[in-house]
C-alpha angles and dihedrals in degrees: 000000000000112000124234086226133067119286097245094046086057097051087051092050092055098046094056089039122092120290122253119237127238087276099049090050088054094046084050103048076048090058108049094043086051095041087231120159129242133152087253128223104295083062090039090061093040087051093046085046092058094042091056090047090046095047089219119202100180130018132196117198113192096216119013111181105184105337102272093138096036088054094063094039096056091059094070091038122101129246106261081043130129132205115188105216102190125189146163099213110068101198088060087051096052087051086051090059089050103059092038091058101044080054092055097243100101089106084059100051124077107201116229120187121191134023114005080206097063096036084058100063089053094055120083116210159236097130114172104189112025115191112201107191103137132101104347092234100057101054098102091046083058095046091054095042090051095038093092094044094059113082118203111293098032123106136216113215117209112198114203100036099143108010136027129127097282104030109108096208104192084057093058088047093045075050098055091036092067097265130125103223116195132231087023107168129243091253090048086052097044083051095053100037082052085058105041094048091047097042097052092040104105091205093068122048102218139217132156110211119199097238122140095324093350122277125228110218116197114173109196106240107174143021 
């Protein structure tokens, strides 16, 4: 993961954050041997922060690798709690089983393996925290699938919102600044669309943090 802040700001970030157990520790060292990417732990503790304002019950991440996320988010959770991990790639989701339940959280997750889009529609809400951190061009889609299942005073979390690989991010700020950039990619453009469809919503009050590749908070204010 490459952080949308200096590097000496992240790493400050990190050393007044909260501190990672044994297991995320674990999922992190995994991470950065396999080059496989997570929010990290300055968005973990942010995520397990919301999740404790919000005094989330039940949780819905839209993309969930190997649990990285999920971790963070079942430790503010109550007991008789429940956090959806959904995945397409069923060796990540088993992973994901194996470090929740070393944690001691397997009896809140419910696994789910295949398209976020289509576990959605079987889950009732209310979800009070929703993390969207799948494919780039479907976030809206998401946004739109999970709206009606987010009562006043839950969030929805995009990860991405302002980094990631493909993401040409002097194109999504040309975007936001009033310009119309060319030969902007499919994942730029899912970026920007999500934005523009969640800022101007009057049901959500809107702010992207730079933290890790930047995080997109939207807090359901109204019906």
């Amino acid at each position: 993961m490459s952080s949308v802040l200096a590097d000496e700001i992240a790493r400050f970030c990190r050393a007044t954050g909260p501190e990672p157990d044994e297991t995320l520790i674990e999922m992190d060292e995994y991470a950065a041997a396999e080059g496989f990417p997570n929010v990290g732990p300055e968005v973990g503790g942010f995520l397990r922060l919301l999740a404790r304002m919000t005094d989330a019950e039940r949780i819905f991440e839209f993309g969930s690798g190997y649990g990285y996320s999920a971790y963070w988010f079942a430790q503010a959770l109550p007991a008789d709690g429940e956090i959806v991990l959904t995945e397409f790639d069923a060796d990540e989701l088993e992973m994901a089983r194996e470090y929740m339940t070393e944690g001691g959280f397997d009896d809140l997750a419910r696994y789910e393996h295949g398209d976020a889009m289509e576990t959605v529609e079987s889950y009732d809400g209310p979800f009070d925290v929703v993390l969207i951190d799948h494919q780039k061009h479907r976030y809206r889609d998401a946004l739109e699938a999970i709206k009606p299942k987010v009562p006043v005073g839950g969030a929805i979390v995009a990860d991405n919102a302002m980094k990631a690989g493909p993401i040409q991010f002097e194109k999504l700020l040309e975007i936001f600044e009033g310009g119309r950039p060319d030969d902007v990619n499919e994942h730029t453009r899912g970026i920007a669309d999500y934005l523009e469809t969640v800022t101007t919503d009057p049901a959500f009050e809107t702010v992207v943090l730079p933290l890790g590749e930047g995080i997109a908070v939207s807090y359901r204010v109204e019906e």
